[in-house]
C-alpha positions, 0 to 999 in steps of 0.5 A, spaced: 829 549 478 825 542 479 818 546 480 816 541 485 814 538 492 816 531 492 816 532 500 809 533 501 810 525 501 802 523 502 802 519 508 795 515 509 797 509 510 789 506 510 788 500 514 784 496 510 787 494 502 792 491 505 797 488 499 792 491 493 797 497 493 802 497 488 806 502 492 809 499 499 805 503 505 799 507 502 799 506 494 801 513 493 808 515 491 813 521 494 811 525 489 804 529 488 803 528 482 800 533 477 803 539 482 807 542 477 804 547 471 806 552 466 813 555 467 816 549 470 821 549 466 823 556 467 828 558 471 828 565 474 833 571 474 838 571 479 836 572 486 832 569 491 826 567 490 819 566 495 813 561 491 808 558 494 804 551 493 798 549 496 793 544 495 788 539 496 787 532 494 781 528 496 780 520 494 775 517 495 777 509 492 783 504 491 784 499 485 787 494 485 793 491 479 788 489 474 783 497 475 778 494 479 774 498 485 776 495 493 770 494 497 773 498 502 767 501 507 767 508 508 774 509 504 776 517 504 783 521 505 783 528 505 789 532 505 791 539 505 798 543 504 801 549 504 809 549 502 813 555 502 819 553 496 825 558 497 829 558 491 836 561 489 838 562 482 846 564 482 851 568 477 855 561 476 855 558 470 856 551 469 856 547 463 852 553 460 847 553 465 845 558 471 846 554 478 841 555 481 838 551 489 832 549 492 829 547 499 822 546 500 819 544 507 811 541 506 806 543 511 801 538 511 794 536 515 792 529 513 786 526 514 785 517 513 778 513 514 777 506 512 772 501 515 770 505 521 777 507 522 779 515 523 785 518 524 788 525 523 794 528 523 798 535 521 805 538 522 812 539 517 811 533 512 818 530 508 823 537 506 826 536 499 832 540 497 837 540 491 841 544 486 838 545 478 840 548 472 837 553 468 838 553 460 834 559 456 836 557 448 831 562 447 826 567 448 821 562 447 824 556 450 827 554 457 829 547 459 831 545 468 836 540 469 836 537 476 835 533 482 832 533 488 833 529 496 828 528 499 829 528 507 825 523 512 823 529 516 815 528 517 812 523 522 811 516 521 808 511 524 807 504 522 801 502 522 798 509 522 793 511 517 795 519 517 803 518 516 806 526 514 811 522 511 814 516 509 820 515 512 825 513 507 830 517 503 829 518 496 833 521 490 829 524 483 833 526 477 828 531 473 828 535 467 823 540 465 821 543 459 817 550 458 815 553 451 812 560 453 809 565 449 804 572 450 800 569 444 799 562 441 801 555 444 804 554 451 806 547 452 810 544 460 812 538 461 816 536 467 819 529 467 822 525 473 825 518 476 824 515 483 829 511 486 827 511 493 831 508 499 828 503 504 824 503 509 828 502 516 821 501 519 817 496 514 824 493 512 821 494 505 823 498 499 818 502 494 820 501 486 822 505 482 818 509 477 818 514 472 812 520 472 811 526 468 807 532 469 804 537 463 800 544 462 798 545 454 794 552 453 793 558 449 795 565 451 791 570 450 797 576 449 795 579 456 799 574 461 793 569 461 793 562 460 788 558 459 789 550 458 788 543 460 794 539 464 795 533 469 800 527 469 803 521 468 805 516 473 807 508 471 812 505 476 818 501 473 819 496 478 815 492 484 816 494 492 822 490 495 820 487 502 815 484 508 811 490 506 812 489 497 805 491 494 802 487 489 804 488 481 806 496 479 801 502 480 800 507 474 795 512 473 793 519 468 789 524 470 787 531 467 783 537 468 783 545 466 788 549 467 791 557 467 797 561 468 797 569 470 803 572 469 805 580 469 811 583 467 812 586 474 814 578 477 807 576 479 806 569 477 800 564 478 799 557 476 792 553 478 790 547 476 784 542 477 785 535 475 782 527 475 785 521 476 783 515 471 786 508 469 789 508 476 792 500 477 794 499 484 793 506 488 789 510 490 783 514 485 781 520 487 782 528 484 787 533 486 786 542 485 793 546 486 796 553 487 803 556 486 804 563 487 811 566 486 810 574 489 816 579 487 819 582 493 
């Protein structure tokens, strides 16, 4: 199952950087990048299953297309999350995979300032669903093929600084990879494309993109993982419309990361990490939490 909450749609559309963004409204993508981390490409046995994501994320400046900072006064946005995923793994076999389902509903508190400006908003965010299925050619390696909707279910305001969603449908076909093992190397990589609809509002459309988030670490034989992790994200095409931004956005982050999990079902994934070679969007850092808890 693609691991992921491309819901939480972080909507800040910031009120003074104007067309410098390389992504229509704001100059973040629909998708958190980064939020995935180890066993993102491990489907579970069959069964309902209950995770958990939660985040923060903090950026405290914007580049523009050519990397250099915006002398935006006073530029901070804050956002914190919390998004119950439930997962559904069934007994159907297709194409020699588990079929499994997912729905994921973000909750989120966004706060945006800019130039003197403020504004504060919480509540549902973007709801992302989607059919996957799991493969397991190993004991060791496990892939997830699948795509998720993206559902335009939180607020939206044009011209609001603190939007909880982005107001567009958008379909991501993703595939992720795990290799685990108790003891030696443990690798992630979760790959994704964007193809996002237009905006009914702004009459404008966010270009598509490719993006890839990554775990790499060492098990100590104990359930622990220790490594580093982030993401990758380059957009492939420029914003369509009265509200296009300027050139394509791309960014790198990486920070520590660590896995727990036992063989009682427990799993936790933690991982701090920092944008860098960020060209048109937001830069700042980012720490998220995923929790899967038997029952």
């Amino acid at each position: 199952m693609t691991k992921k909450i491309a819901a939480v749609a972080l909507g800040v559309g910031v009120v003074a950087a104007g067309p410098a963004y390389a992504i229509e409204g704001n100059g973040l993508p629909i998708y958190p990048d980064g939020l995935e981390n180890f066993m993102s490409g491990a489907l579970p046995p069959p069964g309902v299953h209950m995770l958990m994501y939660g985040g923060a994320m903090r950026y405290d400046s914007v580049r523009d297309k050519n990397g250099d900072k915006l002398p935006i006064p006073d530029f901070k946005v804050d956002v914190a999350m919390v998004a119950p995923r439930l997962v559904w793994v069934t007994d159907q076999q297709v194409l020699g995979g588990q079929l499994a389902f997912h729905a994921l509903a973000p909750l989120l508190t966004v706060k945006a300032q800019a130039a003197g400006q403020s504004q504060r908003r919480s509540g549902l965010g973007d709801v992302v669903f989607g059919p996957a299925l799991g493969f397991h050619p190993s004991e060791k390696m496990h892939y997830i093929l699948g795509v998720d909707f993206v559902a335009p279910t939180g607020r939206y305001k044009v011209g609001d600084s603190a939007n909880l969603g982005r107001n567009y449908w958008a379909i991501q076909p993703a595939a992720a990879f795990s290799y685990m093992q108790p003891s030696g190397i443990n690798w992630d990589v979760k790959l994704m494309v964007d193809f996002n609809m237009r905006n009914s509002d702004t009459e404008t459309r966010t270009g598509k993109a490719i993006h890839a988030d990554y775990a790499l670490g060492w098990g100590f034989g104990n359930g622990l993982v220790l490594g580093v992790g982030g993401y990758a994200y380059q957009q492939i095409e420029r914003d369509h419309g009265p509200m296009a931004g300027d050139g394509k956005a791309r960014s790198f982050a990486i920070g520590p990361s660590l896995r727990y999990a036992n063989d009682k079902g427990l799993l936790i994934t933690a991982k701090y990490q920092q944008d860098l070679g960020v060209r048109g969007r937001p830069e700042g850092k980012q720490f998220f939490v995923k929790v899967a808890v038997p029952f």
